[in-house]
ZAMARGU-4260 file (C-alpha; in steps of 0.2 Angstrom, whole numbers, plus 5000, padded with zeros to 4 digits):
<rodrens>
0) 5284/5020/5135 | 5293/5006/5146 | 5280/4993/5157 | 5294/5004/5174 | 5284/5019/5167
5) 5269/5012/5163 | 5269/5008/5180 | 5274/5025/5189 | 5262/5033/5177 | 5249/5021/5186
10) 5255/5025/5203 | 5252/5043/5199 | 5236/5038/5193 | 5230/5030/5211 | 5240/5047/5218
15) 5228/5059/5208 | 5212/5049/5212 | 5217/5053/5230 | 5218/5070/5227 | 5203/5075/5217
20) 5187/5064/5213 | 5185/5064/5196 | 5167/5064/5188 | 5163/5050/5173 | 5151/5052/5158
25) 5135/5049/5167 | 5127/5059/5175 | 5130/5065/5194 | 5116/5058/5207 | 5128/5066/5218
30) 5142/5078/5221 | 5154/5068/5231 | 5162/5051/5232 | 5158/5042/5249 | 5146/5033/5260
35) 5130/5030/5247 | 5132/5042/5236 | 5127/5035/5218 | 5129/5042/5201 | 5119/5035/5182
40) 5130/5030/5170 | 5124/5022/5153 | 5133/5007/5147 | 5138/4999/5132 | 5121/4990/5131
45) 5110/5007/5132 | 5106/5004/5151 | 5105/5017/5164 | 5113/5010/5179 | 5116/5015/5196
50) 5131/5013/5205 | 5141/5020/5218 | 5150/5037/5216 | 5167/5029/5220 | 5166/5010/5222
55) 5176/5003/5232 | 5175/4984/5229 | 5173/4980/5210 | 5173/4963/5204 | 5177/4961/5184
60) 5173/4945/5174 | 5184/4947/5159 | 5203/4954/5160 | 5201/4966/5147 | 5192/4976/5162
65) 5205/4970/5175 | 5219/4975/5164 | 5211/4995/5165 | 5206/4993/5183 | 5226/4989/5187
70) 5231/5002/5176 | 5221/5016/5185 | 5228/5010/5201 | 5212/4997/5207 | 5213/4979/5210
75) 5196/4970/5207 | 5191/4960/5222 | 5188/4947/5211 | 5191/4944/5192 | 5190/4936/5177
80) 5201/4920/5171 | 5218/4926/5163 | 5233/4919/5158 | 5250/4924/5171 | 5260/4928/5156
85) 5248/4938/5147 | 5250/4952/5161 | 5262/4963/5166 | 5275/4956/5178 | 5274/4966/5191
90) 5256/4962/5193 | 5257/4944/5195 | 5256/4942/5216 | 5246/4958/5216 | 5231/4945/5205
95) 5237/4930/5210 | 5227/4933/5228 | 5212/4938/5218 | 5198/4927/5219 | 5193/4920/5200
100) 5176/4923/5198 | 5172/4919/5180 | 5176/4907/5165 | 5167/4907/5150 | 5151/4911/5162
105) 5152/4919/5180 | 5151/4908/5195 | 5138/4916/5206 | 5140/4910/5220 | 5158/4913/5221
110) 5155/4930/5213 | 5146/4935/5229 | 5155/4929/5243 | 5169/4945/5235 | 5155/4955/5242
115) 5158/4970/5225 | 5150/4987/5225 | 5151/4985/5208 | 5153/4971/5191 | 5160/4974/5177
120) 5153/4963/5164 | 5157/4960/5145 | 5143/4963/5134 | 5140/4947/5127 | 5131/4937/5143
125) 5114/4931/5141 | 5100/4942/5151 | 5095/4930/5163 | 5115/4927/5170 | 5115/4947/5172
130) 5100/4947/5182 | 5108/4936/5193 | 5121/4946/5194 | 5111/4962/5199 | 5105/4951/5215
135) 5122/4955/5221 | 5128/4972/5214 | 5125/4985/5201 | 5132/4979/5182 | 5139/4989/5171
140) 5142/4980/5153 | 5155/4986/5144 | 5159/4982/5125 | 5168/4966/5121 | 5160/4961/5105
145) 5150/4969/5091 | 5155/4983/5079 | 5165/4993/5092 | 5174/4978/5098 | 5189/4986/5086
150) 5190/5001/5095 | 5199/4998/5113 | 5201/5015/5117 | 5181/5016/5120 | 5181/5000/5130
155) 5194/5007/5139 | 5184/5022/5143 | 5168/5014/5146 | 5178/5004/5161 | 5185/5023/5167
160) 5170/5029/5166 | 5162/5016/5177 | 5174/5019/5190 | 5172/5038/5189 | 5192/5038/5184
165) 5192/5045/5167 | 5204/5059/5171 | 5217/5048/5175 | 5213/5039/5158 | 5218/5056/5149
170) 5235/5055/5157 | 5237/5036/5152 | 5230/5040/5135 | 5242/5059/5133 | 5258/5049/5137
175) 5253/5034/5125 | 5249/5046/5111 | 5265/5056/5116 | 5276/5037/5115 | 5267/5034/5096
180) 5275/5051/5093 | 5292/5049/5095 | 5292/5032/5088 | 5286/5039/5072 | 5298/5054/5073
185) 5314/5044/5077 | 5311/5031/5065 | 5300/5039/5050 | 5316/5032/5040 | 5311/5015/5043
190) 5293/5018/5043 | 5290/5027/5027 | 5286/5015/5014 | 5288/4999/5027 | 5273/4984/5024
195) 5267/4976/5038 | 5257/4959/5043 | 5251/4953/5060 | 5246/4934/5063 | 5241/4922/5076
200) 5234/4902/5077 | 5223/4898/5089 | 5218/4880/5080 | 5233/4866/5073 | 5234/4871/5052
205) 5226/4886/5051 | 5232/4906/5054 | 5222/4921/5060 | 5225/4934/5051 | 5223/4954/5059
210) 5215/4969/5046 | 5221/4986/5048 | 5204/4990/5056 | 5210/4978/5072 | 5216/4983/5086
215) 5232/4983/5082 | 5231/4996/5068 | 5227/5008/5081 | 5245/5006/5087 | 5255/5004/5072
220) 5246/5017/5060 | 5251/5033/5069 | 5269/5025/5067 | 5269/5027/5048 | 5268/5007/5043
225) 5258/5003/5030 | 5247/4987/5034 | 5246/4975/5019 | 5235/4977/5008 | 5235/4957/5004
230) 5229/4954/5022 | 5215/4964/5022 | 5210/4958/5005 | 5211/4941/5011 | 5204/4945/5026
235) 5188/4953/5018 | 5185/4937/5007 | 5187/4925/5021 | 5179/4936/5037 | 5164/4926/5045
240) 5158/4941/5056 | 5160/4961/5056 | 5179/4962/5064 | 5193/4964/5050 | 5198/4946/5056
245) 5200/4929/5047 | 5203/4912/5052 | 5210/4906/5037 | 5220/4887/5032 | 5239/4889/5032
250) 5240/4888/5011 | 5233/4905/5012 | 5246/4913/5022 | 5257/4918/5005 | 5243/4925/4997
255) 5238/4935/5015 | 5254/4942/5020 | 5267/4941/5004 | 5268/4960/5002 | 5275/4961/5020
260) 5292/4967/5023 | 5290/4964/5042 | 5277/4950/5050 | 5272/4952/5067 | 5266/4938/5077
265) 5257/4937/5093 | 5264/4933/5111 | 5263/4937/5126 | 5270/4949/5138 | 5287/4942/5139
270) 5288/4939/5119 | 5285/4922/5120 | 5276/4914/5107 | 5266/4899/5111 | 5265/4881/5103
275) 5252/4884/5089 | 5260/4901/5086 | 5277/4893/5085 | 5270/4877/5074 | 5264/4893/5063
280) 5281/4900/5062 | 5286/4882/5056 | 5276/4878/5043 | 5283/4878/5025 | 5271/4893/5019
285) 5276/4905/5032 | 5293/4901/5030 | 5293/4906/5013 | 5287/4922/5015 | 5299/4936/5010
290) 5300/4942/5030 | 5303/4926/5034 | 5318/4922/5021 | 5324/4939/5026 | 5324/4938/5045
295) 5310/4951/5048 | 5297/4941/5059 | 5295/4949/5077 | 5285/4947/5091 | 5271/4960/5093
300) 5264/4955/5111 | 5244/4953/5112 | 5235/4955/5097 | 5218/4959/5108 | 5222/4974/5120
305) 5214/4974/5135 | 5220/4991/5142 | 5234/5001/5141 | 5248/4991/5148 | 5245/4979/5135
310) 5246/4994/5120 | 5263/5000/5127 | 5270/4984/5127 | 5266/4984/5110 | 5274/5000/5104
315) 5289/4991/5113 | 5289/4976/5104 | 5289/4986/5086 | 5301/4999/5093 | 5312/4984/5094
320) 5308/4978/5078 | 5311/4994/5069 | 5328/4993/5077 | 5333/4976/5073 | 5325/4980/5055
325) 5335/4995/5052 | 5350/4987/5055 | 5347/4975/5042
</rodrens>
């Protein structure tokens, strides 16, 4: 799917929350949206939380709930730091007149001057900042880290969910699935016995390597790649936490993706890569790897999806790359 039809998709989305008011996983305090009707939802932390039926105003403080809330057809009224490249194009004026709101940690006073019916926090703030933040508006917590962290689709959800829009999540997730489909029906030639390694740098000398059990292999599996088995290897002896992902120094990047026929590496949404990516891509270890010598290195957008913008521009980066690669 094409970012011109992730967007009509979107705008059917808003078109369809018009029309019907769509119920989310909690349970109904109420039957309809409007004036101060209320619903319980249970969020990623276990709580019971009251929030409108239909909020109007949400405020998000991390863009991998922005990025869901654009893609449903919502624009928070105030948001989470992001980076302009890493979102879609046509969104850039649309959040560029939204108020920032949060860093690494939320700025109150800001926070409430956006006057939200409703915050969407990630899971991972300290108690005390939340119960500042219910001084202003309900919060739902949905799951950043942790043992789910891995699975974006439920994230994704949750964010749905909290917005009572999950039925106009199943269209976004039916078309996605149906896009995974015919990429691995129109090039299962390619696919079928193809490797494959993803890698980023966030920090000068080193390379961050991405298991099969990321985010990523979510997208790529149901294509018919097969992930390398060295990276998950590597990864598993070098893991510091739960996520099949490894910071590892850049003498182990043979060892972690030499098996690989194709090497994905992470940019952003116009398949830029940036300067410690690049310096990476330089290095004497990576460019002895067999993709590397043969060409086979691609640009895989965001290695972290936020929604579902973000996971179609990756299936349009590998169906790229499947191209180029069979032409090869």
């Amino acid at each position: 799917m094409t970012l011109k039809t992730m967007t009509a998709l979107t705008a059917g989305c808003a078109a369809l929350a018009l029309l019907a008011g769509c119920g989310g996983g909690g349970s109904g305090d109420a039957e309809a949206a409007g004036g101060g009707e209320t619903r319980t939802v249970t969020d990623a932390t276990g709580a019971d939380v009251v929030i409108p039926a239909q909020p109007q105003s949400v405020a998000t403080l991390h863009y991998a709930a922005t990025e869901t809330l654009m893609d449903l057809g919502l624009t928070p009224v105030g948001q989470g730091e992001y980076q302009e490249a890493s979102v879609p194009q046509g969104w850039v004026d649309r959040l560029g007149e939204v108020p920032v709101v949060a860093t690494d940690e939320p700025d109150i006073e800001r926070l409430a001057t956006t006057d939200p019916d409703l915050i969407l926090a990630p899971n991972t703030l300290d108690s005390g900042v939340v119960d500042q933040l219910e001084d202003i508006a309900p919060v739902y917590q949905f799951t950043l880290r942790g043992g789910d962290r891995a699975n974006w689709k439920q994230r994704v959800g949750e964010v749905a969910d909290a917005v009572n829009r999950s039925a106009e999540l199943t269209a976004l997730d039916d078309a996605f699935i149906a896009e995974q489909t015919r990429i691995s029906e129109e090039y299962s030639d390619v696919t079928d016995g193809t490797t494959i390694a993803t890698l980023s740098s966030f920090t000068e000398n080193t390379a961050y390597l991405w298991g099969s059990g990321n985010m990523l292999g979510t997208i790529y599996d149901p294509l018919g790649l097969t992930w390398s088995a060295d990276e998950d290897r590597v990864i598993a002896e070098n893991a510091e936490a739960a996520e099949p992902e490894a910071e590892v120094s850049l003498e182990l990047v043979d060892k972690a993706a030499g098996d690989a026929d194709i090497v994905f590496v992470t940019s952003n949404l116009r398949g830029e890569y940036d300067e410690l990516s690049t310096a990476l891509m330089d290095s004497p270890v990576f460019a002895q790897l067999p993709a590397a010598q043969a060409g086979n290195v691609y640009p895989n957008g965001k290695s972290t999806i936020a929604g579902y913008s973000d996971a179609n521009y990756s299936l349009e980066m590998v169906e790229q790359a499947l191209q180029a690669y069979r032409q090869r």
